[in-house]
C-alpha positions as CSV (number, residue, x, y, z in Angstrom):
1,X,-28.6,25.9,42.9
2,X,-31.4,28.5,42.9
3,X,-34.9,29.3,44.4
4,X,-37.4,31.1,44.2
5,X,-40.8,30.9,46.0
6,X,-44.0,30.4,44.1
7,X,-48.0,30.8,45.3
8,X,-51.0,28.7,45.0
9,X,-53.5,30.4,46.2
10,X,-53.6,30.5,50.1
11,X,-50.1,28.6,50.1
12,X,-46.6,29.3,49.0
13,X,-44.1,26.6,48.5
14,X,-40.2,27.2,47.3
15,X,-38.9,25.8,43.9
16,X,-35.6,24.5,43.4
17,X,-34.1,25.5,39.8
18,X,-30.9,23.7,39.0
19,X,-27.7,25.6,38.1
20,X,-27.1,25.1,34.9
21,X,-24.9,22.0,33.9
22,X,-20.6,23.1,33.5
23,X,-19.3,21.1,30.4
24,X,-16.3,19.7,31.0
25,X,-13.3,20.1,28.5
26,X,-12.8,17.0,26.6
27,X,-9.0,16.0,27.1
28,X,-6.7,17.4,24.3
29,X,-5.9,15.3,21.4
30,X,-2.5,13.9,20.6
31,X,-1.1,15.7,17.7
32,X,-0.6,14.5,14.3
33,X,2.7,12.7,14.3
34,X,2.4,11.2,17.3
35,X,1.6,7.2,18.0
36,X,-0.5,5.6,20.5
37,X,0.9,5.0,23.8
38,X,3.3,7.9,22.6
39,X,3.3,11.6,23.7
40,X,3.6,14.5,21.7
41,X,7.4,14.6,22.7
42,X,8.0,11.2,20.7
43,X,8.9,9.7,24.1
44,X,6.2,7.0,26.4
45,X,3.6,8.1,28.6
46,X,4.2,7.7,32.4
47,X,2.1,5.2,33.7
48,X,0.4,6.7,36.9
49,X,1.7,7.1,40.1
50,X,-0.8,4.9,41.4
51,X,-0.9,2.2,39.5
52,X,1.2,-1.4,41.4
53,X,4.7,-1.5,40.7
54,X,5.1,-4.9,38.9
55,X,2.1,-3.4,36.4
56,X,3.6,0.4,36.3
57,X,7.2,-1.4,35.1
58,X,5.4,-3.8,33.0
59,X,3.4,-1.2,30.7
60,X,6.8,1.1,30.9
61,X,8.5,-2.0,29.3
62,X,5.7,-2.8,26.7
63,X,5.3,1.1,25.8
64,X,9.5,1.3,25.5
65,X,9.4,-1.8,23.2
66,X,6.7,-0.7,20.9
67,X,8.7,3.0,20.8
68,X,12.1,1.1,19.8
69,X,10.3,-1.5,17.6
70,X,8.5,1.8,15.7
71,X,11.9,3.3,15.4
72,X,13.4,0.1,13.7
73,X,10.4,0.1,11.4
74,X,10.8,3.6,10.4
75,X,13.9,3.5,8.5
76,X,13.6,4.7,4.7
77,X,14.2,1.5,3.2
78,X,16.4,3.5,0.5
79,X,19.3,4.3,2.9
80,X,19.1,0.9,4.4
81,X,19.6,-0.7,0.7
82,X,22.0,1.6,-0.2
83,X,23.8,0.3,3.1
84,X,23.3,-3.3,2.2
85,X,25.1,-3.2,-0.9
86,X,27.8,-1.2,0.8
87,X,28.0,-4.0,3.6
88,X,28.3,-7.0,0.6
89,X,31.5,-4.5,-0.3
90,X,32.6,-4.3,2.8
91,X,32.2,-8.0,4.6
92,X,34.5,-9.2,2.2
93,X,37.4,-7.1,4.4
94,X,36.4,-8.6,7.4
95,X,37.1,-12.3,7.2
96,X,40.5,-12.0,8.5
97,X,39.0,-10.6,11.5
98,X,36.1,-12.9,12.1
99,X,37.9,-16.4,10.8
100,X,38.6,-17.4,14.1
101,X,35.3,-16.7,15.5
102,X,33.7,-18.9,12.7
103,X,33.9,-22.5,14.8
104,X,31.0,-21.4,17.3
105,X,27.9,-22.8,16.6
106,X,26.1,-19.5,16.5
107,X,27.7,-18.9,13.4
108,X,27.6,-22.7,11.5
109,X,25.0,-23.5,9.0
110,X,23.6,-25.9,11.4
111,X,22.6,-23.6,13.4
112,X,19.1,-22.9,15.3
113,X,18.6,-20.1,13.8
114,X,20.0,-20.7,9.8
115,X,17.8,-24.1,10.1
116,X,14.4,-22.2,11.1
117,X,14.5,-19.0,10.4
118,X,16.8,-18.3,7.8
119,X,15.8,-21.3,5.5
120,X,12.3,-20.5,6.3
121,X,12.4,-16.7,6.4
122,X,9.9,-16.1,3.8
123,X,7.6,-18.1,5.8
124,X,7.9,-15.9,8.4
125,X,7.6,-12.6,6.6
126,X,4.8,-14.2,4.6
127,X,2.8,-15.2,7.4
128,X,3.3,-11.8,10.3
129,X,2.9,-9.9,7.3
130,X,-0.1,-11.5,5.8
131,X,-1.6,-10.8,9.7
132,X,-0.2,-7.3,9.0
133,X,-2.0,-6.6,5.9
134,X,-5.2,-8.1,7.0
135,X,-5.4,-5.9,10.1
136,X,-4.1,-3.0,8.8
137,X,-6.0,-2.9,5.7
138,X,-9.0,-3.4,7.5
139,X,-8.5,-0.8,9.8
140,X,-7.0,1.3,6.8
141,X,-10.0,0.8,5.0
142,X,-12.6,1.5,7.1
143,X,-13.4,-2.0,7.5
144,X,-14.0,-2.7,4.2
145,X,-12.8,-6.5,2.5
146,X,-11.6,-4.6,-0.9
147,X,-9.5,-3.1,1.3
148,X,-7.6,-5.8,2.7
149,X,-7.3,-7.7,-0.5
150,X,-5.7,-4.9,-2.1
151,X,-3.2,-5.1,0.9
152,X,-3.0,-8.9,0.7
153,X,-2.3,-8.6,-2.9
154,X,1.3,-7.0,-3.1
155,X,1.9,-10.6,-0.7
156,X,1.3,-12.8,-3.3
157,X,3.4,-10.3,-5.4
158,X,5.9,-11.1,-3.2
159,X,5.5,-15.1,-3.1
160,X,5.8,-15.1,-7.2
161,X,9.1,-12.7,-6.8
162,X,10.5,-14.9,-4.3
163,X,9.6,-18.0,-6.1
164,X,11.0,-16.6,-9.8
165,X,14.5,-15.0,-8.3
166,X,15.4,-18.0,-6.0
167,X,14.0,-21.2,-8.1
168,X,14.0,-19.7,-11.9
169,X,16.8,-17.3,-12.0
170,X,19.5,-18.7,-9.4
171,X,18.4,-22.6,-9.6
172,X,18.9,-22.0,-13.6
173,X,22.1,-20.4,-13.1
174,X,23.3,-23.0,-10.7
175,X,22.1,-26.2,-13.0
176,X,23.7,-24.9,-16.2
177,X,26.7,-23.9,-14.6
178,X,26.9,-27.3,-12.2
179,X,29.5,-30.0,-12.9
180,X,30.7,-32.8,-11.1
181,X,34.3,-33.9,-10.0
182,X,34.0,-37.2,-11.6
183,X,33.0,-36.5,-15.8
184,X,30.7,-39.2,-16.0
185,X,28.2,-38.0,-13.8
186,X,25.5,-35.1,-15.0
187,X,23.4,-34.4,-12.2
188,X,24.4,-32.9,-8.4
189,X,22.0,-35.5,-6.9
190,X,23.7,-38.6,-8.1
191,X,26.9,-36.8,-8.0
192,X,26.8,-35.7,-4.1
193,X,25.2,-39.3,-3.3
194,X,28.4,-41.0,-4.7
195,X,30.6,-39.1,-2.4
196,X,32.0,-36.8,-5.0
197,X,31.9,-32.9,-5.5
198,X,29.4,-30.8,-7.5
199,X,30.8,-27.3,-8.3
200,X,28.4,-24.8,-9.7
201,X,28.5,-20.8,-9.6
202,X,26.0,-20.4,-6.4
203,X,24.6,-16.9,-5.7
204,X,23.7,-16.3,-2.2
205,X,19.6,-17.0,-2.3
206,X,20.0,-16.3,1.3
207,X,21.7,-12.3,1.1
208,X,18.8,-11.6,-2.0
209,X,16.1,-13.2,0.6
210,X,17.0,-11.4,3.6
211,X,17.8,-8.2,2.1
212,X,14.3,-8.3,0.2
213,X,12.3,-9.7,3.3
214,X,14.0,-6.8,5.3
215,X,12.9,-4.1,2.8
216,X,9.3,-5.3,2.3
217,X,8.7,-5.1,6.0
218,X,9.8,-1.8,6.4
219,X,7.5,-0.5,3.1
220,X,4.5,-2.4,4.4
221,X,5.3,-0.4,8.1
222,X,5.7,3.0,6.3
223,X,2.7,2.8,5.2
224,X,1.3,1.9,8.3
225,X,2.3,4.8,9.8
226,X,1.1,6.9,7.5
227,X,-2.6,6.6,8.8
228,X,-2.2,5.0,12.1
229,X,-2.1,8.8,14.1
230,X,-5.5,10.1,11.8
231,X,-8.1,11.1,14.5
232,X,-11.5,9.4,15.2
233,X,-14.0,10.1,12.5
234,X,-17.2,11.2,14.7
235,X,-19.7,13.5,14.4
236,X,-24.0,13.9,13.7
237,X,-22.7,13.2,10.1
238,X,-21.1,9.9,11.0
239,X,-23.3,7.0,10.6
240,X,-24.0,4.5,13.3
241,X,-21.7,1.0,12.1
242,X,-19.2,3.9,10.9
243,X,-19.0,5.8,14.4
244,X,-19.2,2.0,15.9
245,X,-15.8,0.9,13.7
246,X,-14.3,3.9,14.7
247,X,-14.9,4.0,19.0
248,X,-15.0,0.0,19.5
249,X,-13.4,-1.9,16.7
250,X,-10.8,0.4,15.6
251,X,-8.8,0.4,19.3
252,X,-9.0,-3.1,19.7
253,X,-6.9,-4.1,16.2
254,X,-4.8,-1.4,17.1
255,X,-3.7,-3.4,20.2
256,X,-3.6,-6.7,17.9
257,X,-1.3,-4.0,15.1
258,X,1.0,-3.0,18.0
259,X,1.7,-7.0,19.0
260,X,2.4,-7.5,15.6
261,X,4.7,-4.9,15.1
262,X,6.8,-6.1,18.2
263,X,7.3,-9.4,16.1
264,X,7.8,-7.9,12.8
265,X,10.6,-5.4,14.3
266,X,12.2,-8.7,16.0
267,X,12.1,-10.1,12.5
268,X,13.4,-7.2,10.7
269,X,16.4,-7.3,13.4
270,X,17.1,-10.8,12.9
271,X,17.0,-11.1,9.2
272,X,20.0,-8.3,9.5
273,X,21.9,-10.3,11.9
274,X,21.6,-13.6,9.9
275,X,23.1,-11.4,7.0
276,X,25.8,-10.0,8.6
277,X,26.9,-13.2,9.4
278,X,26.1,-14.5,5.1
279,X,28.1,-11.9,3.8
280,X,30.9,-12.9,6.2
281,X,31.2,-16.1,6.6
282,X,29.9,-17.9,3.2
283,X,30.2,-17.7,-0.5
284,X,32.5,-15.6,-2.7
285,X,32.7,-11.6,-3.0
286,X,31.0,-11.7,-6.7
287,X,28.4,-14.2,-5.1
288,X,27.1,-12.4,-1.9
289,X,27.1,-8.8,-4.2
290,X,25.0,-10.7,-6.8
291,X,22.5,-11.9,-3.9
292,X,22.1,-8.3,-2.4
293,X,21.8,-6.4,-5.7
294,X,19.0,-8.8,-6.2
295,X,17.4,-8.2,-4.0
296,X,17.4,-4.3,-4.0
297,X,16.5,-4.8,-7.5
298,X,13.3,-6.9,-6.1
299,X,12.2,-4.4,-4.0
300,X,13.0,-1.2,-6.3
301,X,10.5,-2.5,-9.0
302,X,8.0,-3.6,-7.1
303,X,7.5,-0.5,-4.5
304,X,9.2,2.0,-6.6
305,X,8.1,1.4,-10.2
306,X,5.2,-0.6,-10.1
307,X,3.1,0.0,-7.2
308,X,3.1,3.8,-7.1
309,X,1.4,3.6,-10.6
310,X,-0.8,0.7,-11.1
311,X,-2.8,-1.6,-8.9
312,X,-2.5,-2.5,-5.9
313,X,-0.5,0.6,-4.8
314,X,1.4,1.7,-2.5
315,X,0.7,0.2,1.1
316,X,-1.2,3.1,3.0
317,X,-2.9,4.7,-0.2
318,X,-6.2,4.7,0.0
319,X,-8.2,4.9,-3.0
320,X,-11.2,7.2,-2.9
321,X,-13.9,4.7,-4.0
322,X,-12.8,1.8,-1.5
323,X,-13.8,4.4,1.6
324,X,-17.1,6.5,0.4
């Protein structure tokens, strides 16, 4: 503060001027590279000092699980199918070594986890992912719908792949090849009901669906990562509902992204486990190899040949005339 004294006439009164206002220095922004909740070491934030123990802990624990689920996520899906078919080659060695492990339940066909997750496993990458794409091309996008069809698209891509591999390609091979113990009997329905045995040549529909779940989550997460650290568009030249998307909207689905990414990571864990345990346990060396390849070869066409060059790209590309 300042005075100075001013007249009027017979009487003189002082007058305050303020100091002028000190701006503060906005906080520094996490670099490029980094991810929220992240610093710019790759590592979790501290939660303060003086926050309650059971909530300091508690964020520590959610910010270490998002930093390990991140990790898992961020494998190049190339090494890791390289490494698949190099596992198909290699489970085949280990059966003398887990044999007597095979009579727990945790490794039977009946178990919780082959009966509702493995059987269902595109179900579950179909529906976390579909929640994936819709969030994450919306915030991708700028909040625009084109945006999250586009994401929403290489799904259904997905669903018809599934659907032609697993009921066209491996149910045709395992109906023309199928015969039953007893001659007089054609069809595996009638022949199982009577009691007898249906042998057929059965690739593993389970290793090509795990191993091409596995690798379409970790694409789809690639290419969430590729915008998720791009800083807050705001400025005098960014318009109102823009500046809005980007200060309210954006940080909320980014909270709903990071749940979702917990789960996906779980899944992407699990559908390894489960074919670990395929490749194994079940079906012959040509038939596991056969499932695998498969599924590399799934995923290599889709997000190596065809998305990069024609619609609906690669996840994480945006196209210029979906954002001006």
């Amino acid at each position: 503060m300042s005075s100075r004294t001013t007249s009027y006439g017979e009487f003189s009164m002082p007058v305050t001027t303020p100091a002028p206002r000190q701006r503060t220095a906005a906080p520094p922004k996490a670099p490029k590279g980094t991810m929220p909740l992240e610093n710019g070491r790759g590592k979790p934030d501290v939660t303060p000092e003086n926050a309650p123990p059971l909530i300091r802990h508690f964020n520590s624990l959610l910010q270490w699980i998002i930093f390990f689920s991140k990790k898992i996520l961020k494998i190049d899906p190339l090494i890791k199918a390289v490494c698949y078919l190099g596992l198909s080659v290699i489970c085949s060695s280990l059966w003398i070594l887990a044999e007597p492990y095979q009579e727990y339940s945790f490794f039977q066909k009946s178990s919780f986890f082959n009966q509702y997750f493995v059987k269902l496993s595109w179900g579950w990458t179909f529906w976390l992912l579909l929640a994936f794409f819709a969030l994450c091309g919306y915030v991708e996008g700028g909040g625009l719908v084109r945006e999250v069809a586009r994401n929403v698209t290489r799904l259904l891509v997905g669903t018809v792949v599934w659907y032609t591999v697993t009921a066209v390609f491996i149910g045709g091979i395992e109906r023309s090849t199928g015969k039953c113990s007893r001659d007089d009997i054609f069809t595996r329905k009638e022949c199982l009901a009577g009691g007898n045995t249906w042998g057929h040549f059965d690739i593993s529909g389970h290793a090509f669906l795990l191993v091409y779940c596995s690798l379409l989550i970790l694409e789809e997460a690639r290419g969430f990562f590729r915008w998720e650290t791009e800083d807050i568009q705001d400025g005098p030249d960014v318009l109102a509902a823009d500046r809005r998307f980007e200060l309210v909207v954006k940080p909320r689905l980014l909270v709903a992204i990071h749940i979702i990414t917990v789960a996906i990571a779980g899944l992407a864990v699990l559908w390894d486990w489960m074919l670990l345990i395929t490749l194994v346990y079940y079906h012959s060396f040509v038939q596991r190899f056969l499932g695998v390849a498969l599924g590399v070869l799934a995923w290599y066409g889709t997000y190596r040949l065809w998305y990069p060059r024609f619609y609906p790209g690669l996840p994480g590309d945006v196209e210029e005339e979906f954002v001006q």
